[in-house]
Phi, psi and omega in degrees: 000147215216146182311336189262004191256139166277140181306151173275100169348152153230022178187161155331300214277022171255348163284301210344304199296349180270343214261122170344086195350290163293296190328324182271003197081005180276150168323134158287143158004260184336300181292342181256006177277322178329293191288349200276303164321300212259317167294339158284333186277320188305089195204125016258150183323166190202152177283350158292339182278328163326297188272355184250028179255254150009306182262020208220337174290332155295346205266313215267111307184293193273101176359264186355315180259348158297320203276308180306300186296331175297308186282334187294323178311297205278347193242016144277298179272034186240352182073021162292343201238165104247144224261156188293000000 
């Protein structure tokens, strides 16, 4: 192996940091405008929006839109809000 060569994986699974958002499980693009929609059409919160907020969070990638939904969950069921 000669210095200017980057070492070779020796598994799939050394690529992982190469590997497609979805292919690793996070929402695509397209499933979180989807889910985006579809909680905005919910009114009034409901503990289904709660929950499929909730179930949608591990799935959501960019910090940012993670942290807004994770506090839109809690200030739904805490009854502070109610979505427009």
């Amino acid at each position: 192996m000669s210095p200017s060569k980057p070492p070779e994986s020796s598994s799939p699974s050394c690529f992982a940091h190469e590997a497609d958002d979805t292919y690793m499980g996070y929402a695509s693009r397209a499933e979180i405008l989807s889910f985006l929609e579809e909680i905005r059409t919910i009114a009034p919160a409901t503990a289904q929006s709660v929950l499929r907020i909730r179930e949608m969070l591990p799935r959501i990638r960019d910090d940012a839109l993670h942290r807004e939904l994770a506090e839109l969950a809690k200030t739904l069921e805490s009854g502070e809000i109610a979505p427009e």
